[in-house]
C-alpha positions as CSV (number, residue, x, y, z in Angstrom):
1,X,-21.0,15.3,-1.6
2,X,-20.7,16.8,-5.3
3,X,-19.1,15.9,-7.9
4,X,-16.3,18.2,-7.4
5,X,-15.3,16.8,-4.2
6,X,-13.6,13.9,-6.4
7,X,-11.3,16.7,-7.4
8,X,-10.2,18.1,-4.2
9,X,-6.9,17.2,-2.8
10,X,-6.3,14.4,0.1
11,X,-4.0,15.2,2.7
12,X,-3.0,11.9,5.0
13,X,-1.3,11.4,8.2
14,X,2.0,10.9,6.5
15,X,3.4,11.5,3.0
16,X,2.2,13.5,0.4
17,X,-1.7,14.6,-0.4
18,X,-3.4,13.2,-3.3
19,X,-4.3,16.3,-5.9
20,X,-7.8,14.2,-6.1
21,X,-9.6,11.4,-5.1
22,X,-8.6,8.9,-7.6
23,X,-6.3,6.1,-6.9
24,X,-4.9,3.4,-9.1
25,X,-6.1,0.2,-8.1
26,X,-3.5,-2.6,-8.5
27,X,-3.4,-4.6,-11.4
28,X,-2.0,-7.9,-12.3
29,X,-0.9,-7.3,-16.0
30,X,1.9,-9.9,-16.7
31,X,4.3,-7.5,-18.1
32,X,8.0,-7.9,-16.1
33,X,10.8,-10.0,-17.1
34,X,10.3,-13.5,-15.4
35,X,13.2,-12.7,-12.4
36,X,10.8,-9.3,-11.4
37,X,12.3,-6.6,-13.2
38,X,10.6,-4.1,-14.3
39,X,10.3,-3.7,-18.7
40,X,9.6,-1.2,-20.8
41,X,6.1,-2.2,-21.6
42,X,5.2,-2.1,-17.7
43,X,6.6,1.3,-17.1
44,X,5.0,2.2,-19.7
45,X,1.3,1.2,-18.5
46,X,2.2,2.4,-15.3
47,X,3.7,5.9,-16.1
48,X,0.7,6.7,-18.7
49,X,-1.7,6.7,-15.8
50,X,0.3,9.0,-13.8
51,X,0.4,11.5,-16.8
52,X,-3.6,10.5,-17.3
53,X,-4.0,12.4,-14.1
54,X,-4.7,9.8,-11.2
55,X,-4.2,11.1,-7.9
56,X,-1.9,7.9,-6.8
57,X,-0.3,5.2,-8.6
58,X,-0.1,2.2,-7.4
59,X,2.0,-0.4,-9.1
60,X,1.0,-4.6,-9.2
61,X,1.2,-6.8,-6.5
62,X,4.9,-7.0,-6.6
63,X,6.2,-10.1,-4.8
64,X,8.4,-10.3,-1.4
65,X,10.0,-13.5,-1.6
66,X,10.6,-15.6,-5.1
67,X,8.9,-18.2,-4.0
68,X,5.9,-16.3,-3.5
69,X,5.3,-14.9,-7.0
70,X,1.6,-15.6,-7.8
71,X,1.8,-15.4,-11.7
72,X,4.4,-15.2,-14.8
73,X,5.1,-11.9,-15.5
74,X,5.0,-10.6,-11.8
75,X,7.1,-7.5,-10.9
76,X,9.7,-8.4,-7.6
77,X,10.6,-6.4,-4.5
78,X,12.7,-9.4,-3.4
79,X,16.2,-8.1,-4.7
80,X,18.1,-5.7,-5.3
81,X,18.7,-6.6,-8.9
82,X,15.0,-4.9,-8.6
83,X,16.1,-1.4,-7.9
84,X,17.5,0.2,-11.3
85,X,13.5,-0.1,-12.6
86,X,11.8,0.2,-9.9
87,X,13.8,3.8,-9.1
88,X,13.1,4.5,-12.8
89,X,9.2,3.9,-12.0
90,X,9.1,6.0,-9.1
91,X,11.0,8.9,-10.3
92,X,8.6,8.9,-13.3
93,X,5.5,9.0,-11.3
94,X,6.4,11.6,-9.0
95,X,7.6,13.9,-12.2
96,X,3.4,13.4,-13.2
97,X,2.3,15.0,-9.7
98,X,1.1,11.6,-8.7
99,X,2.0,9.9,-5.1
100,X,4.1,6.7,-6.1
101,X,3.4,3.2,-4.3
102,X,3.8,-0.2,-4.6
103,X,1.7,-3.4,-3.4
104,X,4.0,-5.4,-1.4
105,X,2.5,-9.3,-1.6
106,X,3.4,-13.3,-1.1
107,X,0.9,-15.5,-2.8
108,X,1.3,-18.4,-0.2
109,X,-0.8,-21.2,-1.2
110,X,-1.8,-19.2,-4.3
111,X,1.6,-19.6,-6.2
112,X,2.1,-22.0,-9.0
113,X,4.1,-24.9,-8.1
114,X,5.6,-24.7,-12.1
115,X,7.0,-21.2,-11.1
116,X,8.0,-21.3,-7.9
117,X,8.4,-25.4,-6.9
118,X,7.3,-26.1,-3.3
119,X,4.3,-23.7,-2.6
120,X,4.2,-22.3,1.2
121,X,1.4,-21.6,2.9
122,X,-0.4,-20.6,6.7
123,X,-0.5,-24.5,6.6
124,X,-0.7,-27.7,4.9
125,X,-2.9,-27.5,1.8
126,X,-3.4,-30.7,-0.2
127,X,-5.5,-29.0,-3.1
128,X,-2.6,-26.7,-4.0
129,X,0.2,-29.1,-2.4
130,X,1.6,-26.2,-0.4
131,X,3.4,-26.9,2.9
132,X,3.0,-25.0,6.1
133,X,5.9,-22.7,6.9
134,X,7.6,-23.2,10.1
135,X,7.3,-20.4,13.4
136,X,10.9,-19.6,11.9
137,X,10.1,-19.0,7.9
138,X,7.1,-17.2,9.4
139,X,9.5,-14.8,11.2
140,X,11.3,-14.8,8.1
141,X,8.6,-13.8,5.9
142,X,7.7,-11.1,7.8
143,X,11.3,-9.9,7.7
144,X,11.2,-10.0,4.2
145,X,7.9,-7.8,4.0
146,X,9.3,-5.1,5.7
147,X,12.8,-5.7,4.0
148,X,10.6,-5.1,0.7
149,X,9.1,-2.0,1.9
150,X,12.5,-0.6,2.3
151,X,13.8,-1.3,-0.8
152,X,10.9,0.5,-2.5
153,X,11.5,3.7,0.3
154,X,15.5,3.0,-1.2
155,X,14.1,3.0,-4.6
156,X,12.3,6.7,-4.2
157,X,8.9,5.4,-3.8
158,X,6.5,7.6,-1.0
159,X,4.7,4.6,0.0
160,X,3.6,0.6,-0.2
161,X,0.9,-0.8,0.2
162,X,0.5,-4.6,1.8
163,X,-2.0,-7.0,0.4
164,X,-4.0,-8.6,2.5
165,X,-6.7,-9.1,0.5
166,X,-7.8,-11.8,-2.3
167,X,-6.7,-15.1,-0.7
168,X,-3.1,-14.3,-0.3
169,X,-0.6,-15.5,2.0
170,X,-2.0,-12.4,4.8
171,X,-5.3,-13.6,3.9
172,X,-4.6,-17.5,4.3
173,X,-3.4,-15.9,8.3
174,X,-6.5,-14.2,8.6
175,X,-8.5,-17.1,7.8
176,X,-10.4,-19.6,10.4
177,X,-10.2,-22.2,8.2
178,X,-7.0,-22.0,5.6
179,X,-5.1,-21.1,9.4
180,X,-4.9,-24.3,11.2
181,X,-1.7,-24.0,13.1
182,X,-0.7,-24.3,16.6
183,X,1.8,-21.6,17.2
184,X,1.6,-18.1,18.2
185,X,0.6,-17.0,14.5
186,X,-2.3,-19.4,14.5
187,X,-5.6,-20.2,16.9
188,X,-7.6,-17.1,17.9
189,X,-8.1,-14.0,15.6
190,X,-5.6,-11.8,17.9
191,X,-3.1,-15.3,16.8
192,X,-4.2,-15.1,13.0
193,X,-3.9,-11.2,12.7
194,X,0.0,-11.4,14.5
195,X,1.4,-11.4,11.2
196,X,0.0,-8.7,9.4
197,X,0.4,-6.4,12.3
198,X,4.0,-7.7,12.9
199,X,4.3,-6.7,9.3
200,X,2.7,-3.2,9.8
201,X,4.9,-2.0,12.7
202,X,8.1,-3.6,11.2
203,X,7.6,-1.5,8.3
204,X,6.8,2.0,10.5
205,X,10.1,1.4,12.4
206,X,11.8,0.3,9.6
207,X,11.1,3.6,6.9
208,X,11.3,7.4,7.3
209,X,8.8,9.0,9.6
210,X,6.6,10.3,6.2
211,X,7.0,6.9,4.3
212,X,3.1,6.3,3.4
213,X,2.1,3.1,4.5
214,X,-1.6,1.1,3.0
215,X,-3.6,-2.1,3.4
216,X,-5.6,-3.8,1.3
217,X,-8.9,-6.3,2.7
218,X,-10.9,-7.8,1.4
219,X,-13.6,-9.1,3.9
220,X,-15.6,-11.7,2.5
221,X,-14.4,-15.0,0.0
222,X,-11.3,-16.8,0.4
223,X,-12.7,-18.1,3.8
224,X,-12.9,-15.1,5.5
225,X,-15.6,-13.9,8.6
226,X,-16.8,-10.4,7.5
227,X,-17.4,-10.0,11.9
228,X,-13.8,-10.8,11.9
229,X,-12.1,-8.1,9.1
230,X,-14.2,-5.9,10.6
231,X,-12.6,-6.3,14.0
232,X,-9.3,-6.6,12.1
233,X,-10.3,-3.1,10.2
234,X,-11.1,-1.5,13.8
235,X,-7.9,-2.1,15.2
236,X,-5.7,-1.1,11.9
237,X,-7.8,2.2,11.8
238,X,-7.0,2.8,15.6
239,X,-3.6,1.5,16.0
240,X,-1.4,4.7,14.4
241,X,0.6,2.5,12.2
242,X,-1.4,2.8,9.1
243,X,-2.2,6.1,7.1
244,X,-5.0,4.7,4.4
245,X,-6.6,1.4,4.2
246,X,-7.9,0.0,0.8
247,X,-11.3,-2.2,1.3
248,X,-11.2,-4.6,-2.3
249,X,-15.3,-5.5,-1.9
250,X,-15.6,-6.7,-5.6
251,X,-18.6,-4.0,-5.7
252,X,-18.7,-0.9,-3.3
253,X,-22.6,-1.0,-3.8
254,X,-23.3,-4.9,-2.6
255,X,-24.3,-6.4,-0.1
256,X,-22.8,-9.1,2.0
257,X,-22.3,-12.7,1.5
258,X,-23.2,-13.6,4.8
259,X,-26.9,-13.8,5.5
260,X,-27.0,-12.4,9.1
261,X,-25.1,-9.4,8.0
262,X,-27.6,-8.3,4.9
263,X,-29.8,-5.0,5.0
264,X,-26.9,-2.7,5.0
265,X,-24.4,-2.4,2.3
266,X,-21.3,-4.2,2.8
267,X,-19.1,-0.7,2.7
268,X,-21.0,0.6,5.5
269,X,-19.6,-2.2,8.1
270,X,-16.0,0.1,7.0
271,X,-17.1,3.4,6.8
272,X,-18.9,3.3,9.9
273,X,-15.7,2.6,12.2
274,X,-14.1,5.5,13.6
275,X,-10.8,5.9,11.7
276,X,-9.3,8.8,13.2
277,X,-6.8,10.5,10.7
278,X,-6.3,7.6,8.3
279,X,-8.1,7.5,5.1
280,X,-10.4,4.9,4.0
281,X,-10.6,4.3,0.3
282,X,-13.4,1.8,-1.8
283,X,-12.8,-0.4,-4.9
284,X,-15.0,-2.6,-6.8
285,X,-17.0,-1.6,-10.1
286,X,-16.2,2.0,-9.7
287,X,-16.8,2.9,-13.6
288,X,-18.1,5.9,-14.0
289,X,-17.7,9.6,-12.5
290,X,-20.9,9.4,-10.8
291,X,-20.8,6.0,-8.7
292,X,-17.3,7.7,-7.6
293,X,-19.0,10.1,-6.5
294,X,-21.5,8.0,-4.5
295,X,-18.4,6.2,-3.2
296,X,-17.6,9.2,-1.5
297,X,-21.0,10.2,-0.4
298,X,-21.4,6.9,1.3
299,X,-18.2,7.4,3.3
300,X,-15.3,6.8,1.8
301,X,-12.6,8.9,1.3
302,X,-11.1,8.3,-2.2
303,X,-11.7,5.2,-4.5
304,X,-9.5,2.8,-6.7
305,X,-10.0,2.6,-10.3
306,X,-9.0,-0.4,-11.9
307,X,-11.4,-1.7,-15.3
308,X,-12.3,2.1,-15.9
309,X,-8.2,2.6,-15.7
310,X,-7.6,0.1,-17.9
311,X,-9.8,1.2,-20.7
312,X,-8.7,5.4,-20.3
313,X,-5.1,5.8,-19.1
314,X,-6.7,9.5,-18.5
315,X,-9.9,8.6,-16.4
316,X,-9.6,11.3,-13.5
317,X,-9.3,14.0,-16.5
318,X,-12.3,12.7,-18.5
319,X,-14.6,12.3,-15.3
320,X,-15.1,16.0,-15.1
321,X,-17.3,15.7,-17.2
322,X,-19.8,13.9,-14.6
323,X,-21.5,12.4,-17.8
324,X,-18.8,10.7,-18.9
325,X,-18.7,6.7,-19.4
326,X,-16.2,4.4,-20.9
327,X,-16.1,2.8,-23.6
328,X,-18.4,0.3,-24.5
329,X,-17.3,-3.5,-24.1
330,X,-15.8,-5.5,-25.5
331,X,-12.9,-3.4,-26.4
332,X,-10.6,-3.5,-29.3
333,X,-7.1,-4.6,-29.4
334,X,-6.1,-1.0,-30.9
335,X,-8.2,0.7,-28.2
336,X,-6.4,-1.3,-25.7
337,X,-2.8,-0.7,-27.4
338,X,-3.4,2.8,-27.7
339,X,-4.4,2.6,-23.9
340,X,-0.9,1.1,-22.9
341,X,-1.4,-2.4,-22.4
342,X,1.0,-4.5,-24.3
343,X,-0.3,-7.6,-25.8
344,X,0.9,-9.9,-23.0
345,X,-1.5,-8.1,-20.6
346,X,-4.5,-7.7,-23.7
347,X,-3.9,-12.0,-23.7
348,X,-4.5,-11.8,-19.7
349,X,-7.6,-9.4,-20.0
350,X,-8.8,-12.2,-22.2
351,X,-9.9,-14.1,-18.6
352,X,-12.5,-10.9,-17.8
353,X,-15.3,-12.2,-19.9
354,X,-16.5,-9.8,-22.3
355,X,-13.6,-7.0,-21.5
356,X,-11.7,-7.7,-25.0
357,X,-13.3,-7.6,-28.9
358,X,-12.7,-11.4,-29.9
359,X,-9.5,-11.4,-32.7
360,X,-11.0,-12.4,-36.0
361,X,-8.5,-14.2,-38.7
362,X,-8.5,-13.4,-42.2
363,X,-9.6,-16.8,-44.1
364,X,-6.7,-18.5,-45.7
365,X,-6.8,-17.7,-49.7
């Protein structure tokens, strides 16, 4: 696998081909009005990447129900007071040549109590103070995933992406441990997984026939069983419903967590299941043109960009040069500026230790 494969096009199942193998990873950035809609300085991040020359943008995690927004700033996909942006966003991206998603998500336990009051979760959790939802708001939730999905299909977008990844409220299903409920959405794996593949077929039956459809795992942390999001991978890749799936490993190179699993690299448990016509794509310290590259040579399909993204709107176009790397960190505030991010996201990037040059004041004459 050259280098130049990261510049051929992607064709999948449904929806349009990438022009290359670079994806925008999602990326909390703080930027929307507090009710979820979209502002200037977040289309503006969003829409620069597309003109920088990635393959697929993908927006945020962009919340399904209000009381599942995970952090201030969050976009929403929870009303239609959402679409006028979010139509404005798509349109935009598609006019760059890039394939236009969003990241449908519920932070469940995860969400702030001072933004969203009574936190809701897979079950009781005392740490957070997050109730368990009833069998009915479970229903409900899923109902609202897949109404989600269909306002971004309303609001011209080719495709959404659900997170299932990173401790969220799909995650807190998946887990053995978070899960402790008695219904039919809690027990066994096949019990645990019912929501997420509820989700997934809701949404197919629900949208167009091309409407692009993603997951994102993550299959270790947050109390997961890396046997068990592999079985959960297997059956995504086989069942027809999805067209890519996003594995979030925090490094595509590492290995596991989990003792009995080490020797091989943790991307190889993925990119060794059959997967049939869906597309398998790798995040996780992807920084430079050549360890995208290796991405691909060790199996994966395309990979999601996220640090590299955020410090060269234009990242696909300068990794022609198979040379190039980023910037050296910390970067500057002007760098960053100049790169899009407004200075509510720069303030956020300020929890990546080392990511931002440290603001100096002028000494008081």
């Amino acid at each position: 696998m050259t280098h130049q494969a990261l510049f051929t096009p992607l064709s999948f199942l449904r929806g349009p081909a990438m022009k290359n193998r670079f994806m925008l990873a999602p990326l909390t950035n703080m930027q929307s009005h507090a009710d979820g809609r979209m502002s200037e300085a977040e289309f503006h991040w969003l829409t620069l990447r597309a003109t920088g020359g990635f393959g697929h943008v993908m927006t945020c995690a962009a919340h399904v129900q209000a009381v599942g927004k995970g952090f201030e700033g969050q976009m929403g996909v929870f009303s239609d007071d959402h679409l006028e942006g979010l139509t404005r966003l798509a349109a935009k991206i598609r006019s760059e040549g890039a394939v236009s998603s969003m990241q449908l998500h519920h932070a469940g336990n995860r969400s702030p109590a001072e933004l969203v009051g009574q936190p809701v979760g897979a079950s009781d959790d005392e740490a957070s103070g997050a109730r368990a939802l009833t069998t009915g708001e479970v229903e409900a939730l899923r109902d609202d995933f897949i109404a989600a999905a269909v306002r971004a299909e309303k609001a011209g977008f080719e495709g959404v992406e659900i997170h299932g990844a990173h401790g969220y409220i799909v995650a807190q299903f998946l887990s053995p441990t978070v899960n402790r409920r008695t219904d039919r959405y809690g027990g066994g794996l096949e019990n645990r997984s019912r929501l997420l593949f509820e989700i997934l077929k809701g949404i197919r039956e629900a949208t167009c026939p091309q409407f692009q459809l993603g997951l994102r795992l993550s299959p270790e942390r947050y109390d997961l069983l890396l046997a068990e999001m592999k079985d959960v991978a297997a059956e995504v890749l086989r069942n027809g419903d999805l067209d890519y799936l996003d594995m979030s490993l925090w490094d595509f190179a590492k290995q596991p967590l989990e003792e009995e699993f080490k020797g091989p690299s943790l991307m190889s448990y993925f990119t060794q299941l059959p997967r049939g016509e869906v597309r398998l794509g790798v995040a996780g310290k992807i920084t430079t043109p050549a360890k995208a590259a290796q991405a691909l040579e060790a199996g994966a399909d395309f990979v999601l960009i996220g640090r590299a993204a955020i410090l060269h709107h234009d990242f696909p176009i300068r990794a022609r040069d198979p040379a190039f790397q980023p910037i050296a960190l910390p970067a500057s505030h002007a760098h960053l500026r100049q790169e899009g991010l407004s200075d509510v996201f720069i303030t956020y990037m300020n929890n990546w230790p080392g990511f931002v040059e440290p603001q100096t004041t002028s000494p008081v004459s």
